[in-house]
C-alpha positions in Angstrom: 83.6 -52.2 34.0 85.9 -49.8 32.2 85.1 -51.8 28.7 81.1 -51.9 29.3 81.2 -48.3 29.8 82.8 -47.1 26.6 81.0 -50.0 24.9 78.3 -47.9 26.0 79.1 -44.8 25.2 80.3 -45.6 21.7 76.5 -47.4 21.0 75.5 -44.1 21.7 77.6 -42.1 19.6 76.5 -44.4 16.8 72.6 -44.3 17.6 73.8 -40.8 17.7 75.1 -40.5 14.0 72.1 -42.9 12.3 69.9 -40.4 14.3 72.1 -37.4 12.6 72.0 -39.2 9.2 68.3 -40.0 8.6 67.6 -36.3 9.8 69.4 -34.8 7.3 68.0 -37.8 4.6 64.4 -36.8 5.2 64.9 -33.0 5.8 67.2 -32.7 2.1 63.4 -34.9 0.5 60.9 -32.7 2.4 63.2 -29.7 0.4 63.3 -31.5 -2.4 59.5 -32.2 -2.9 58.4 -28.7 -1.9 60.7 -27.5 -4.5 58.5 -29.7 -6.7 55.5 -29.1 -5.4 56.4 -25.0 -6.0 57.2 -25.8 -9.5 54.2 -27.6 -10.5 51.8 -24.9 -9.2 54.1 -22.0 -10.8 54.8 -23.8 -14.4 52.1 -24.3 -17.0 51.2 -28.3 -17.6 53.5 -28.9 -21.0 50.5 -29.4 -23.7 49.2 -25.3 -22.3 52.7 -24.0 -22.9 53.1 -25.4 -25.9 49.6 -24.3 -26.9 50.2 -20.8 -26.0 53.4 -20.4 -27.8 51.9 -21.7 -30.7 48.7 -19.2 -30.8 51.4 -16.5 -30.2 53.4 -17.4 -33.2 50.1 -17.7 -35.0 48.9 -14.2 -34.4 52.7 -12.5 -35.4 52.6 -14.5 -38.3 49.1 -12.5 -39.3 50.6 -9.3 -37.8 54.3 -9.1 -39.1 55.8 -9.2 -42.3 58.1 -12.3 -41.5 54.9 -14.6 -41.3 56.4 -17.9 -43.2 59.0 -18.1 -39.9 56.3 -17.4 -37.3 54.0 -19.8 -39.2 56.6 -22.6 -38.9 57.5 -21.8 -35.1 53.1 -22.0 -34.4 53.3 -25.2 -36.1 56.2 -27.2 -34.5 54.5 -26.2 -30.9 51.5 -27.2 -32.4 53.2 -30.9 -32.9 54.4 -30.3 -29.9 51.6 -30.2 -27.9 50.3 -32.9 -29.8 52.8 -35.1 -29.1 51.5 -35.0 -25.4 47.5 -34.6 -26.2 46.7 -36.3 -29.5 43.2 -36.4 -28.7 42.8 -32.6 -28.1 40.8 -31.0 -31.0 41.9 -27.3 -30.1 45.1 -28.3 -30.9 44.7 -29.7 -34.2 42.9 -26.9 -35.4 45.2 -24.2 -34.0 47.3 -26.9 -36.0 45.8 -26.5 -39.4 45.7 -22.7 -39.0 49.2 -22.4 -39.0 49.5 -25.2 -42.5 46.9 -22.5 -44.1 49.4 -20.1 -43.5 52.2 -21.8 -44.9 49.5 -22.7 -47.7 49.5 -26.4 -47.3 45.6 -26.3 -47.7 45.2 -30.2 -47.7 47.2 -30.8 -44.7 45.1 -28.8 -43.4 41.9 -30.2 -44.3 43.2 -33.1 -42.8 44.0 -32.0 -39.5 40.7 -30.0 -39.5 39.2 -33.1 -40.0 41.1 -35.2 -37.2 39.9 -32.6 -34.7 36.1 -33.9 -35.6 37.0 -37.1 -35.5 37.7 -37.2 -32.2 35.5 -38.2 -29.7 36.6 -35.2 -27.5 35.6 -32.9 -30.3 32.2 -32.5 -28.6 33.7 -30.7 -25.9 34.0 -28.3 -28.5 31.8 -25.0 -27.7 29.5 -24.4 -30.3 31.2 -21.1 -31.6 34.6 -23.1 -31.9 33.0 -25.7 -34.3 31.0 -23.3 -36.0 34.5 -21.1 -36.8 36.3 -24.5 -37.4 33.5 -25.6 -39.7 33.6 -22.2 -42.0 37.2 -22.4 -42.1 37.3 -25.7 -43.5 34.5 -24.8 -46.1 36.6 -22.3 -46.7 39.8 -24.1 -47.2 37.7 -26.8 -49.7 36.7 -23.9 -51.4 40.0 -22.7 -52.0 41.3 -26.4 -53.2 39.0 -27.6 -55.6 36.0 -25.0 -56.1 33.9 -27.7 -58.2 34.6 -30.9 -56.7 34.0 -29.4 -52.8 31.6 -26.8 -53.1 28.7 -29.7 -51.9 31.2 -30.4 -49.0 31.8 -27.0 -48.3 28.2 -26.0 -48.3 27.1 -28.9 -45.8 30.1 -27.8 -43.6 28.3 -23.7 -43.7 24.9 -25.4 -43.4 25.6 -27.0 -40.0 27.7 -23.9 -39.1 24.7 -21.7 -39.6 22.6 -24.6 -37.6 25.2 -24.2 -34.7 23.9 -20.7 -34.0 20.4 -21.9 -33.3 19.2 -21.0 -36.4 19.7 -17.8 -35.8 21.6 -16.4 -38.8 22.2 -12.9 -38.0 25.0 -14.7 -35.9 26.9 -16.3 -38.7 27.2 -13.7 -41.3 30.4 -14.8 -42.6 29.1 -18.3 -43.0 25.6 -16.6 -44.4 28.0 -14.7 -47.5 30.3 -17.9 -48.0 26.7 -19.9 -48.5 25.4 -18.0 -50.9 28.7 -17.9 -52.9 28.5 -21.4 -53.4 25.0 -21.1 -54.7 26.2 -18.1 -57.1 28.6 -20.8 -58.0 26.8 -23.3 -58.6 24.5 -21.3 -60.7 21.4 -21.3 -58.7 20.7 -17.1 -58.9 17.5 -17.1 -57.0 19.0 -18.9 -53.9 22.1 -16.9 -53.9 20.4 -13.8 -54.2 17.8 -14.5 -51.5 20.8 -15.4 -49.2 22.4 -11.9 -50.3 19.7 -10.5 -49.2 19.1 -11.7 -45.9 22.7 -10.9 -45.4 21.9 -7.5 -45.8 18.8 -7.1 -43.7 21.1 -8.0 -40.9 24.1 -6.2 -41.9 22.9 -3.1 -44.8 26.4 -2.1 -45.5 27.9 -5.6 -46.1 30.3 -5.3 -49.2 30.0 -8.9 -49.3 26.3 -9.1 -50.1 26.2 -6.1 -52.1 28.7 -7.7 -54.4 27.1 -10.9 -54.6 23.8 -8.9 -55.6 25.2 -6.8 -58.1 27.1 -9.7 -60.0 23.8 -11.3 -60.0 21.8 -8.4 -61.7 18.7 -7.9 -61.2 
């Protein structure tokens, strides 16, 4: 009887002790996955961190006089963040700002170009491709005037298209546009471009520039 009894009671101190022991499993996971689920809601998703550091380098590097370092640091979280989201276009051409900084003009092309490529890149607001697309004229420009100034110009063309046709919201692309026709020697177009520059904008050095290289 004696036996059955502390039989007994040590069955219990061992249902006891599992009891004991899977408390203290599940209560150390339930701390474990809140401190998780904390972390995720208080910590930027990777690619956005990334992101952010790299438009923060970008802008010191256009604000301080230590831009080549600040240009290199925008462009390895740049990688960075594309290393986790190849497909998104912001990032590629936050990505090729950063190479026109450190004056690799091509590269950037090229990146410029990826971020159309993309099937995403119509996710794109219009105002972000119509930036991107006067940046890259821009860049073409700056590569090989004569061989890309047709690119260029079809790039500033469908920038200017982007804003609805109204122009007096692409200025910028409105004086780069009739550049290219100054360059390419066609006077009349370039000045009636200058022009309309100016009935938007009467002070624009720009277009005052362009129509007093002209001549009359």
């Amino acid at each position: 009887m004696a036996s059955t009894t502390e039989a007994i009671i040590q069955f219990g101190i061992l249902i006891l002790t599992l009891s004991l022991f899977f408390l203290t499993h599940y209560l150390r996971n339930q701390k474990t996955h809140n401190k998780t689920r904390t972390r995720n809601k208080t910590h930027q998703p990777e690619p956005t961190r990334h992101l952010n550091q790299a438009l923060h380098h970008l802008n010191r590097a256009r604000s301080t006089t230590n831009r080549s370092q600040h240009a290199k640091n925008s462009l390895f979280e740049a990688n960075q963040a594309l290393s986790i989201s190849p497909r998104d276009p912001s990032i590629h051409i936050l990505r090729a700002k950063a190479l026109h900084l450190m004056n690799h003009r091509t590269a950037a092309i090229k990146s410029l170009d990826t971020a159309f490529s993309l099937p995403s890149a119509k996710m794109l607001s219009s105002e972000e491709r119509a930036d991107a697309l006067v940046f890259r004229a821009e860049m073409k420009l700056e590569v090989n005037r004569r061989r890309r100034v047709e690119s260029a110009m079809e790039d500033i063309v469908e920038a200017i298209g982007l804003s609805g046709g109204e122009e007096c919201e692409n200025l910028e692309a409105l004086c780069l546009l009739g550049k290219c026709y100054e360059w390419k020697g066609m006077r009349e177009e370039a000045k009636n471009v200058f022009q309309k520059v100016l009935d938007f904008e009467p002070d624009s050095v720009e277009a005052l520039g362009g129509l007093k290289r002209l001549g009359p």
